[in-house]
PQR file with spaces between the fields and no chain letter, atoms N, CA, C, O and H, PARSE charges and radii, in Angstrom:
ATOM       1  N    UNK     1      35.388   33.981  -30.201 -0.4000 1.5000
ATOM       2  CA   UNK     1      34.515   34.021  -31.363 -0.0000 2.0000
ATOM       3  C    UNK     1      33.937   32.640  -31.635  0.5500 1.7000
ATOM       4  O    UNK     1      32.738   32.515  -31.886 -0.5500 1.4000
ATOM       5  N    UNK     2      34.684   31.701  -31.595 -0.4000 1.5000
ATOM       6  CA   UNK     2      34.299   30.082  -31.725 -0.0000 2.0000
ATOM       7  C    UNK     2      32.808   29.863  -30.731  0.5500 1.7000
ATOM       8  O    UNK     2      31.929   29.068  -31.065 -0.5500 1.4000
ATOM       9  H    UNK     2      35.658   31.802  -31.392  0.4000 1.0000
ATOM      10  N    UNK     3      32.743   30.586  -29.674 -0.4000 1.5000
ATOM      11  CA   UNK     3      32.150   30.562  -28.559 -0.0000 2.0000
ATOM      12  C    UNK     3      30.818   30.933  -29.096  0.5500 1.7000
ATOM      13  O    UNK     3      29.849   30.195  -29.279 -0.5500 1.4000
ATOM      14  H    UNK     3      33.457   31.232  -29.403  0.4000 1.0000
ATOM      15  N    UNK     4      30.995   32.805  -29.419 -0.4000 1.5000
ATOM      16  CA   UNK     4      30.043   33.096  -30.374 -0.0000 2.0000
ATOM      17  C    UNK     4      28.899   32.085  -30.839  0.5500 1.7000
ATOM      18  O    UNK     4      27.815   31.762  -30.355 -0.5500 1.4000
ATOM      19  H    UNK     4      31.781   33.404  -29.271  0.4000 1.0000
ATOM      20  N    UNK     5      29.639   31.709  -32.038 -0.4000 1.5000
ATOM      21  CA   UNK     5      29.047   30.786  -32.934 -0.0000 2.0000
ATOM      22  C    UNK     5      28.400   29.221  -32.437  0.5500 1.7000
ATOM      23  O    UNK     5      27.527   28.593  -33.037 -0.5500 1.4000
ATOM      24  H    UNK     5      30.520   31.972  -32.431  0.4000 1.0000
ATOM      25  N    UNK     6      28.847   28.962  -31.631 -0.4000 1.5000
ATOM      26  CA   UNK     6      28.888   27.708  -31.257 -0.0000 2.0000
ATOM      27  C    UNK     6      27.653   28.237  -31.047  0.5500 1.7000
ATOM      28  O    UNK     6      26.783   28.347  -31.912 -0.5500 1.4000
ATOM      29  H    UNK     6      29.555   29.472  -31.144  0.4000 1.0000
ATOM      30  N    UNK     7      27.552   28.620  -29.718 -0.4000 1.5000
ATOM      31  CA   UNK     7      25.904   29.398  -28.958 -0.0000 2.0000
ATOM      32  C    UNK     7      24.726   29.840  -29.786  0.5500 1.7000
ATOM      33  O    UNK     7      23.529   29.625  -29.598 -0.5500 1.4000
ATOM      34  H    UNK     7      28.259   28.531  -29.016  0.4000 1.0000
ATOM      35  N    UNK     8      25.272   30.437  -30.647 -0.4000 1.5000
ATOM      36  CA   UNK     8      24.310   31.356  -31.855 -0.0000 2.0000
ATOM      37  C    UNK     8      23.406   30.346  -32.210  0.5500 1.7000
ATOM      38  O    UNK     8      23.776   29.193  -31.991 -0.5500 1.4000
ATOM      39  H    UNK     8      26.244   30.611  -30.800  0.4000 1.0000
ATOM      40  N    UNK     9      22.142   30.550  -32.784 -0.4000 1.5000
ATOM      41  CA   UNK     9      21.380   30.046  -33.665 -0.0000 2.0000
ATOM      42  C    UNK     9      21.943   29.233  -35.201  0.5500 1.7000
ATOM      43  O    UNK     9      22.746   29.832  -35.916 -0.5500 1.4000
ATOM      44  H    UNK     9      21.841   31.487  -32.963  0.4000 1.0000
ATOM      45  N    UNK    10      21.650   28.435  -35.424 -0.4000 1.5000
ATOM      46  CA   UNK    10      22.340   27.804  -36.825 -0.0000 2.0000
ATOM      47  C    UNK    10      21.750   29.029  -37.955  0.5500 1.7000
ATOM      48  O    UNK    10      20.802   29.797  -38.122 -0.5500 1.4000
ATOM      49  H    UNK    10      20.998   27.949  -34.843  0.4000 1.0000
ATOM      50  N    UNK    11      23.032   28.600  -38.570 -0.4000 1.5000
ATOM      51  CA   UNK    11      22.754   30.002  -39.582 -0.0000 2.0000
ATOM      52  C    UNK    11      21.932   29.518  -40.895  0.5500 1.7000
ATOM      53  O    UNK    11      21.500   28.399  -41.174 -0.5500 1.4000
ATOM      54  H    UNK    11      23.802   27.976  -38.435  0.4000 1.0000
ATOM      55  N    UNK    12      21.881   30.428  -41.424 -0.4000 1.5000
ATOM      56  CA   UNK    12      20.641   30.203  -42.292 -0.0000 2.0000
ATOM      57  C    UNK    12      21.193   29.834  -43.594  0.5500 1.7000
ATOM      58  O    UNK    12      22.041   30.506  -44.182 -0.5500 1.4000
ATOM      59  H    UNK    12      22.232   31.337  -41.197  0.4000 1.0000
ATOM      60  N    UNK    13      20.628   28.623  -44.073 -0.4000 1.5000
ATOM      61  CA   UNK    13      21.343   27.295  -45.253 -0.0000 2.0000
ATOM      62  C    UNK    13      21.485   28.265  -46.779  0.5500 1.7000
ATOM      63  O    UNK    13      21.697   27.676  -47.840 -0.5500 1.4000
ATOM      64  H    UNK    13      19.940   28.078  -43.595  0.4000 1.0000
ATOM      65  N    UNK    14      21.387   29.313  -46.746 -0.4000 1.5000
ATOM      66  CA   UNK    14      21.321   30.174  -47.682 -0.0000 2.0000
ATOM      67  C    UNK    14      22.398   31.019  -48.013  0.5500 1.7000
ATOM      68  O    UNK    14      22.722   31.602  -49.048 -0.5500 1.4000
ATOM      69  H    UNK    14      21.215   29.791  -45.884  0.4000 1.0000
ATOM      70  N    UNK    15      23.113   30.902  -46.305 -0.4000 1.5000
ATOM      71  CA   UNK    15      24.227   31.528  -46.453 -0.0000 2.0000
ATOM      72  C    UNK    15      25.194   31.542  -47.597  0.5500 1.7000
ATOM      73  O    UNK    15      25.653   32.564  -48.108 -0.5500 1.4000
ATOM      74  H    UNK    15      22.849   30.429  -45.465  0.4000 1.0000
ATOM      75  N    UNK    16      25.489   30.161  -47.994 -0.4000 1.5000
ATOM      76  CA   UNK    16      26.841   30.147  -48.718 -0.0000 2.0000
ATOM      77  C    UNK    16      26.491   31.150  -50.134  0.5500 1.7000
ATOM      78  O    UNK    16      27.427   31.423  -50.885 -0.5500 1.4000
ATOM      79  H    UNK    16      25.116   29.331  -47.579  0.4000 1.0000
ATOM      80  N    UNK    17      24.891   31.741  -50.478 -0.4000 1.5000
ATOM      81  CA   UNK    17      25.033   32.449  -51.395 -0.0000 2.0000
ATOM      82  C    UNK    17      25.113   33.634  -51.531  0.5500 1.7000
ATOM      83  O    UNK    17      24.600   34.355  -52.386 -0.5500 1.4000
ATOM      84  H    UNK    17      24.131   31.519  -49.868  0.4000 1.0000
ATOM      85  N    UNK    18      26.025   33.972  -50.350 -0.4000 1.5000
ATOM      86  CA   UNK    18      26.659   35.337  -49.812 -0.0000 2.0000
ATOM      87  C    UNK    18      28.241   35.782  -50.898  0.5500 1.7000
ATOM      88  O    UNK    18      29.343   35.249  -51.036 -0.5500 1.4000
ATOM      89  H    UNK    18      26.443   33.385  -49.656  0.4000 1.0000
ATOM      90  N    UNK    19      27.781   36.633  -51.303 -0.4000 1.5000
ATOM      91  CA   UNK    19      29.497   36.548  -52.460 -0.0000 2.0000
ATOM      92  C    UNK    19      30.023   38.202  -52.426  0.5500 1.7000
ATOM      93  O    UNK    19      29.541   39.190  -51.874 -0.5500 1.4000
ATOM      94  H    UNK    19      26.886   37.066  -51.191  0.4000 1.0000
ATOM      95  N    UNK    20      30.679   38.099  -52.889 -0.4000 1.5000
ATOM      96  CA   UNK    20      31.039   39.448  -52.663 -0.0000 2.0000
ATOM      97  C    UNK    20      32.764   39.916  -52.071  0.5500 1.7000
ATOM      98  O    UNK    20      33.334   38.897  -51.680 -0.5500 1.4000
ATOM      99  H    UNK    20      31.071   37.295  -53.337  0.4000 1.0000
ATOM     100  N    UNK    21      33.267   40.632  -51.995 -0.4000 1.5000
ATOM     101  CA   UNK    21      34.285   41.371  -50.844 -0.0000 2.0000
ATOM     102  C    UNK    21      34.513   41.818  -49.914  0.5500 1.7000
ATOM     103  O    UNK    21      34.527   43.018  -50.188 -0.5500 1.4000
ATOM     104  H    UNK    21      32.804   41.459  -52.312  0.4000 1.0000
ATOM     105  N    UNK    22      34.803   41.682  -48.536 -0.4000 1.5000
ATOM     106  CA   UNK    22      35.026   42.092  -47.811 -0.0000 2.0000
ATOM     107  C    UNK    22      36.292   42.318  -46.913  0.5500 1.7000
ATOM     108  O    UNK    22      36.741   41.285  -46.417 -0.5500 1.4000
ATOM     109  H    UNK    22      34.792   40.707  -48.313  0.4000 1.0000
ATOM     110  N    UNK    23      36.872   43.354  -46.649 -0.4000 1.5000
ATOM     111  CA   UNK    23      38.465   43.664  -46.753 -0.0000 2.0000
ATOM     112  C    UNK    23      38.994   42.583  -47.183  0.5500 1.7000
ATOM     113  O    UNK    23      39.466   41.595  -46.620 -0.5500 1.4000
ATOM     114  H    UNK    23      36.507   44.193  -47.052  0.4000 1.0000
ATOM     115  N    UNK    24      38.842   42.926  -48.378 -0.4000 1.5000
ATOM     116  CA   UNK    24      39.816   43.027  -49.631 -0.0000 2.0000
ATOM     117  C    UNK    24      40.073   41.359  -50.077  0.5500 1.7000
ATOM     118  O    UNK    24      41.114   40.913  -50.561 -0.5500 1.4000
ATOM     119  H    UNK    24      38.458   43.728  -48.836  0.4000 1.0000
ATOM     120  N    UNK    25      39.037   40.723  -49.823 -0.4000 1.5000
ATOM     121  CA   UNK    25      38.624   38.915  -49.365 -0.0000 2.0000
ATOM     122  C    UNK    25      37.391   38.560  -49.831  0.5500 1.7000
ATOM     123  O    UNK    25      36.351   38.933  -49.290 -0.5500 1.4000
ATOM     124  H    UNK    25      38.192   41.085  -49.430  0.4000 1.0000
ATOM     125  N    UNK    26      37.437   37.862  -50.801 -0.4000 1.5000
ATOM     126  CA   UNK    26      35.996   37.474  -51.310 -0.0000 2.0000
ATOM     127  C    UNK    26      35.346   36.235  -50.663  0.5500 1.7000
ATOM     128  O    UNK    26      35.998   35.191  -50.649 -0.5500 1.4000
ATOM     129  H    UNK    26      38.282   37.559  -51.241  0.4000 1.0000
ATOM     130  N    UNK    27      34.301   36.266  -50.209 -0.4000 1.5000
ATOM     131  CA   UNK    27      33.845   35.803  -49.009 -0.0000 2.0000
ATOM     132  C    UNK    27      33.660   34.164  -49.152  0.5500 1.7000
ATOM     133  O    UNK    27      33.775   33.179  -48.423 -0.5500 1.4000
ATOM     134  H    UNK    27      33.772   37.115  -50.220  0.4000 1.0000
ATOM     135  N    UNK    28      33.308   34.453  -50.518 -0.4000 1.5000
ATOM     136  CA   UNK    28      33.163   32.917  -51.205 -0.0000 2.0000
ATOM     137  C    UNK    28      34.336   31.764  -51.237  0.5500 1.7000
ATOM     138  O    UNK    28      34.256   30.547  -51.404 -0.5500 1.4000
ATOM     139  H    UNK    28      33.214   35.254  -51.110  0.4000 1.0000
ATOM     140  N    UNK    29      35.425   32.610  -51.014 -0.4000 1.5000
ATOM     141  CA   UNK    29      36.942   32.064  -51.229 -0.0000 2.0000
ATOM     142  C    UNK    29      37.452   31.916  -50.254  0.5500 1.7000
ATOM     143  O    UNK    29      38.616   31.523  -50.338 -0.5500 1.4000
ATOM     144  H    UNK    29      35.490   33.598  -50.878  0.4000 1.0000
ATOM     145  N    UNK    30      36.986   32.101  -49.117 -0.4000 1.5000
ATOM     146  CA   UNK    30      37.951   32.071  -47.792 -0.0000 2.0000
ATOM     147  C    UNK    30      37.720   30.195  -47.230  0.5500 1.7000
ATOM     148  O    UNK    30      36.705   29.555  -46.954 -0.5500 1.4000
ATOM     149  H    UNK    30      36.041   32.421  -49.049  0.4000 1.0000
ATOM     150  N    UNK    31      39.174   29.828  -47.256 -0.4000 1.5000
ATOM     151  CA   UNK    31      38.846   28.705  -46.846 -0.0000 2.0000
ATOM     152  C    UNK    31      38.306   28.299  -45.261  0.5500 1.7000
ATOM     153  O    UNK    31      37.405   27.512  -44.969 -0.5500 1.4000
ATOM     154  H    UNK    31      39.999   30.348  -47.480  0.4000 1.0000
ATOM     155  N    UNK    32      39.191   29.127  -44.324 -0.4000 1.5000
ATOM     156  CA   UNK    32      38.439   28.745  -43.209 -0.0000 2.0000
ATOM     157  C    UNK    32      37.112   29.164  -42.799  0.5500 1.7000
ATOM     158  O    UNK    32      36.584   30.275  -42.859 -0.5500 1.4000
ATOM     159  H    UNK    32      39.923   29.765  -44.561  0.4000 1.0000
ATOM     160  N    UNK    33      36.656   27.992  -42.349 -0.4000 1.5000
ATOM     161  CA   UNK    33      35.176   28.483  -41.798 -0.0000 2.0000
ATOM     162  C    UNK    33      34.640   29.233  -41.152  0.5500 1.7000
ATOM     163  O    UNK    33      33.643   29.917  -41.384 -0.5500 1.4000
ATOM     164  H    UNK    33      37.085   27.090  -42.301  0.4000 1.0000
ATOM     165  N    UNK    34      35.545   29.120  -39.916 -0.4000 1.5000
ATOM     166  CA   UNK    34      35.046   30.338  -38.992 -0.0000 2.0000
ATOM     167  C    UNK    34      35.002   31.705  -39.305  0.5500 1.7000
ATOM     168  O    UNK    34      34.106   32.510  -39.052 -0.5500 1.4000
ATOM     169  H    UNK    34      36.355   28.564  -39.727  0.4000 1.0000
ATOM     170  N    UNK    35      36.574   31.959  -40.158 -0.4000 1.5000
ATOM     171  CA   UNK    35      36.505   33.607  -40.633 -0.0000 2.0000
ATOM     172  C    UNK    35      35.851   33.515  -41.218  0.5500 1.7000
ATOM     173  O    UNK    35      35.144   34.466  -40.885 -0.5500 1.4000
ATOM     174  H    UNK    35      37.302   31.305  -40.364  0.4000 1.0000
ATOM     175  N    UNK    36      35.029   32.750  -42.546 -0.4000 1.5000
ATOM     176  CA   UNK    36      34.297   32.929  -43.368 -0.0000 2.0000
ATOM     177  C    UNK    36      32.874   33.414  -42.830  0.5500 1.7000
ATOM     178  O    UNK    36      32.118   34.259  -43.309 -0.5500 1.4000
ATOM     179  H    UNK    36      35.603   31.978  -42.816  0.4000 1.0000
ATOM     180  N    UNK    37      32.739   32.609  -41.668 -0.4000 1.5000
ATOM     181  CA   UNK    37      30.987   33.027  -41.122 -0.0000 2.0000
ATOM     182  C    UNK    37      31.141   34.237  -40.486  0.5500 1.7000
ATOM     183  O    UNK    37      30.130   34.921  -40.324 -0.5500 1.4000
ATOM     184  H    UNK    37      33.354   31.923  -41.279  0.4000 1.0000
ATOM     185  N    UNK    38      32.496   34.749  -39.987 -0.4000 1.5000
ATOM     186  CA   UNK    38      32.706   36.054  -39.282 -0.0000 2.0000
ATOM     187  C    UNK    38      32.606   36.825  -40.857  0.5500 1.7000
ATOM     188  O    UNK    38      31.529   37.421  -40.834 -0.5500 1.4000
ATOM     189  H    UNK    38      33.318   34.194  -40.119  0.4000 1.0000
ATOM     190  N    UNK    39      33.294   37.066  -42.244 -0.4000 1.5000
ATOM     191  CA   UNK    39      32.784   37.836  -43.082 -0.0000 2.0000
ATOM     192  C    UNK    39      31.197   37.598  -43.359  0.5500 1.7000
ATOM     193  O    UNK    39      30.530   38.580  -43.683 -0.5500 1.4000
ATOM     194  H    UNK    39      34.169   36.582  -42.264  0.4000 1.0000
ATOM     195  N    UNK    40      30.726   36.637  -43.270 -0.4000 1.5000
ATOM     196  CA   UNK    40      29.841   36.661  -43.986 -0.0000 2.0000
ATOM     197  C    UNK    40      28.871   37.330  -42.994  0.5500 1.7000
ATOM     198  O    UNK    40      27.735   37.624  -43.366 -0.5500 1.4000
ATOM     199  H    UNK    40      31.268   35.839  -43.006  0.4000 1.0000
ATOM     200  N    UNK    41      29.162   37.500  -42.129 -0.4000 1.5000
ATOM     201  CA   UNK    41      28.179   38.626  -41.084 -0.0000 2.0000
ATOM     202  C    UNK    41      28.547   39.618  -41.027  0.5500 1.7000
ATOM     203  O    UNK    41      27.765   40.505  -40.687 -0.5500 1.4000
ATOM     204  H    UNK    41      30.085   37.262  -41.827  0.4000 1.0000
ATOM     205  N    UNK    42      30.017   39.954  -41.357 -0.4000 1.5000
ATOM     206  CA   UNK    42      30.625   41.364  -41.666 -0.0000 2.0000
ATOM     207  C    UNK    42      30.163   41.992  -43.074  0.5500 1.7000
ATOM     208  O    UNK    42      30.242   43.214  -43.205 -0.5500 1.4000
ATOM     209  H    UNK    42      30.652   39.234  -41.633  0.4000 1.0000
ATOM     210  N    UNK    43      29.760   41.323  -43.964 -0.4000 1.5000
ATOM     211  CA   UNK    43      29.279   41.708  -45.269 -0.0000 2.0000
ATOM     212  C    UNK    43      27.683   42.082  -45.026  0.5500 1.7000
ATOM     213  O    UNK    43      27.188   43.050  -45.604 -0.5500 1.4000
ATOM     214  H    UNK    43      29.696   40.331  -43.858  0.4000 1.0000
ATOM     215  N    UNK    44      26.989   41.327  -44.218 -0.4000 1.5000
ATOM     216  CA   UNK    44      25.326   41.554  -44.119 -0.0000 2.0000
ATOM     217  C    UNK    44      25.608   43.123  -43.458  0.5500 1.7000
ATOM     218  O    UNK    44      25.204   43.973  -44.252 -0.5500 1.4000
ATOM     219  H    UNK    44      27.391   40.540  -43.749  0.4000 1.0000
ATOM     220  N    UNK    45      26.121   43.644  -42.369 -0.4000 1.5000
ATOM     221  CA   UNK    45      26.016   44.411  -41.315 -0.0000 2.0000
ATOM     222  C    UNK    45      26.841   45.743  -42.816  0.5500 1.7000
ATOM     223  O    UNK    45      26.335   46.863  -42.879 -0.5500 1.4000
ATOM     224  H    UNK    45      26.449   42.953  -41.725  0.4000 1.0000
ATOM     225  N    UNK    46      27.738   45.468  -43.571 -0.4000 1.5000
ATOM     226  CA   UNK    46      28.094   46.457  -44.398 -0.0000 2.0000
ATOM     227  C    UNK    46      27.091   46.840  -45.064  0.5500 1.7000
ATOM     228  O    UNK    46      26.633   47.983  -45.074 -0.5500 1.4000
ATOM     229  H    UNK    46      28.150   44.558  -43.519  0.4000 1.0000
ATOM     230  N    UNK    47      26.628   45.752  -45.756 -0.4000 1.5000
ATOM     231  CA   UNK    47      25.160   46.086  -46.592 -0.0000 2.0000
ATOM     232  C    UNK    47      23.977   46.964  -46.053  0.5500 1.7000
ATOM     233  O    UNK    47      23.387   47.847  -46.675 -0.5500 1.4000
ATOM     234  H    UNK    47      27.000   44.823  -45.748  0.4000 1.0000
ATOM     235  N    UNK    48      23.783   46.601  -44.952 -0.4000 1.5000
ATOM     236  CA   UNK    48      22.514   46.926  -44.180 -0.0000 2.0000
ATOM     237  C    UNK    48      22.905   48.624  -43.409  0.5500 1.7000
ATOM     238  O    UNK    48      22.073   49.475  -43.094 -0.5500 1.4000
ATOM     239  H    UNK    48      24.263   45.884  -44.446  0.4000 1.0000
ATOM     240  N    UNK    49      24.411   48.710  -43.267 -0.4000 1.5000
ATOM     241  CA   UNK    49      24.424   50.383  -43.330 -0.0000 2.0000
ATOM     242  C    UNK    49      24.895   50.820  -44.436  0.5500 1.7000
ATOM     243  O    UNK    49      25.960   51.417  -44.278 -0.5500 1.4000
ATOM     244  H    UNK    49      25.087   48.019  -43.523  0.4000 1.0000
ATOM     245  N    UNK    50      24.548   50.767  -45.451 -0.4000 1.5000
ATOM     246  CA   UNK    50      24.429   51.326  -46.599 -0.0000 2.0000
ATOM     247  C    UNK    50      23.577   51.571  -46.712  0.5500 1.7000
ATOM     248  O    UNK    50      23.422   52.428  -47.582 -0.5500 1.4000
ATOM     249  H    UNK    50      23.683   50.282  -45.580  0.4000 1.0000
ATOM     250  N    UNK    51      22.359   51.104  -46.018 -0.4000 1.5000
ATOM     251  CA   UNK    51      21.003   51.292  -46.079 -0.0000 2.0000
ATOM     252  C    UNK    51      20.174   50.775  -47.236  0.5500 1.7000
ATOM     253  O    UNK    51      19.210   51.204  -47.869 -0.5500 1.4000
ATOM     254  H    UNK    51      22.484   50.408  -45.311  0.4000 1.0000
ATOM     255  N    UNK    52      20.967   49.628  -47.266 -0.4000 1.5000
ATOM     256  CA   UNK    52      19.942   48.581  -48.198 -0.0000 2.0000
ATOM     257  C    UNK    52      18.999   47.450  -47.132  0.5500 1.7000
ATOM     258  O    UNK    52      19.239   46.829  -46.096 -0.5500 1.4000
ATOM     259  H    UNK    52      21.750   49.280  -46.752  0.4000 1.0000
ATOM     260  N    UNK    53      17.882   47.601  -48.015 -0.4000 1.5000
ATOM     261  CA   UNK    53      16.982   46.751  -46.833 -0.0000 2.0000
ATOM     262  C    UNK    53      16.831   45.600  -47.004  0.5500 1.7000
ATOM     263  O    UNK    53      16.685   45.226  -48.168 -0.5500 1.4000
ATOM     264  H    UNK    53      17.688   48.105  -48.856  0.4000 1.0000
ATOM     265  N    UNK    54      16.810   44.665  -45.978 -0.4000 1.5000
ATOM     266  CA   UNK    54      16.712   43.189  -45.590 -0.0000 2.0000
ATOM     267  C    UNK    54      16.469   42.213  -46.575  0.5500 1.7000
ATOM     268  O    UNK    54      17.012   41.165  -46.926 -0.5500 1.4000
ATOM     269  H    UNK    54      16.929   44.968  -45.033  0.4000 1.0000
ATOM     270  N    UNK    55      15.087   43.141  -47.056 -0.4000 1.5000
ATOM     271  CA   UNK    55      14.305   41.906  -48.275 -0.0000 2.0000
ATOM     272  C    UNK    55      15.665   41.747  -49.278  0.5500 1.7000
ATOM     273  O    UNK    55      16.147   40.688  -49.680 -0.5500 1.4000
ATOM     274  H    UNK    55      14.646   43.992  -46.772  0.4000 1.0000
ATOM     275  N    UNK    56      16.108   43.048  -49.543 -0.4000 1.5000
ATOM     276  CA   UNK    56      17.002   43.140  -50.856 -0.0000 2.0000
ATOM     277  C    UNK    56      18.117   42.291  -50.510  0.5500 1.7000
ATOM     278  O    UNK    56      18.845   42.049  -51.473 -0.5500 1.4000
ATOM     279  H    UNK    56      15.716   43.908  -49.216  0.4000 1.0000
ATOM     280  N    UNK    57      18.371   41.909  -49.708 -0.4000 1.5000
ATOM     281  CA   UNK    57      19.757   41.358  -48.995 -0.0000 2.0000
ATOM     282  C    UNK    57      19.499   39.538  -49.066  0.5500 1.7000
ATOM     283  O    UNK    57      20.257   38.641  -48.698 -0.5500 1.4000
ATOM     284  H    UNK    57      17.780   42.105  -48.925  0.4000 1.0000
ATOM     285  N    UNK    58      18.106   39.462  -49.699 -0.4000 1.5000
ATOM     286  CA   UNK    58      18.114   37.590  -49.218 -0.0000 2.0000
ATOM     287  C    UNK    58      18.835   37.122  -50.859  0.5500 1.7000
ATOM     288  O    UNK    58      18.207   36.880  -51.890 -0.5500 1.4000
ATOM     289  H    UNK    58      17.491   40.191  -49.998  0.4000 1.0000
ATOM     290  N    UNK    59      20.056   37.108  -50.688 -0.4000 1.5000
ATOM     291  CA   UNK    59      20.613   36.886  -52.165 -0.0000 2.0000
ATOM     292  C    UNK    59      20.519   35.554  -52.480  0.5500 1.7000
ATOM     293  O    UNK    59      20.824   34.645  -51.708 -0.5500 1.4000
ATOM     294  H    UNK    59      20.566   37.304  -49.851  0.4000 1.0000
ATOM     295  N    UNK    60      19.743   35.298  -54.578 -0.4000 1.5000
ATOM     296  CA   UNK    60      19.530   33.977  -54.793 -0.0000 2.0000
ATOM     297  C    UNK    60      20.272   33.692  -55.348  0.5500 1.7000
ATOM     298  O    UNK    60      20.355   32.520  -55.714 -0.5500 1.4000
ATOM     299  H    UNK    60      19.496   36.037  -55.205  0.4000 1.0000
């Protein structure tokens, strides 16, 4: 997963205003980084099959 990320595109500086829960972990609170960027892509991909759309998802 480190690998993942490393490779990936830099994520978008907006991220950290991602908040919310995800098993049972509020995303905002997780100290390590890495799991944190792994929820915080696990929270977009929950959202987005719920079938909420993209625009609605750029949280300010």
């Amino acid at each position: 997963m480190v690998t993942f990320f490393a490779e990936a595109p830099k994520m978008n500086p907006n991220v950290g205003k991602i908040t919310g829960v995800v098993c049972a972990h509020r995303v905002e609170e997780i100290e390590d980084k890495l799991m944190q960027k792994i929820q915080y892509l696990d929270k977009l991909i929950d959202e987005l099959a719920r079938g909420i759309k993209m625009e609605s998802l750029m949280w300010k």
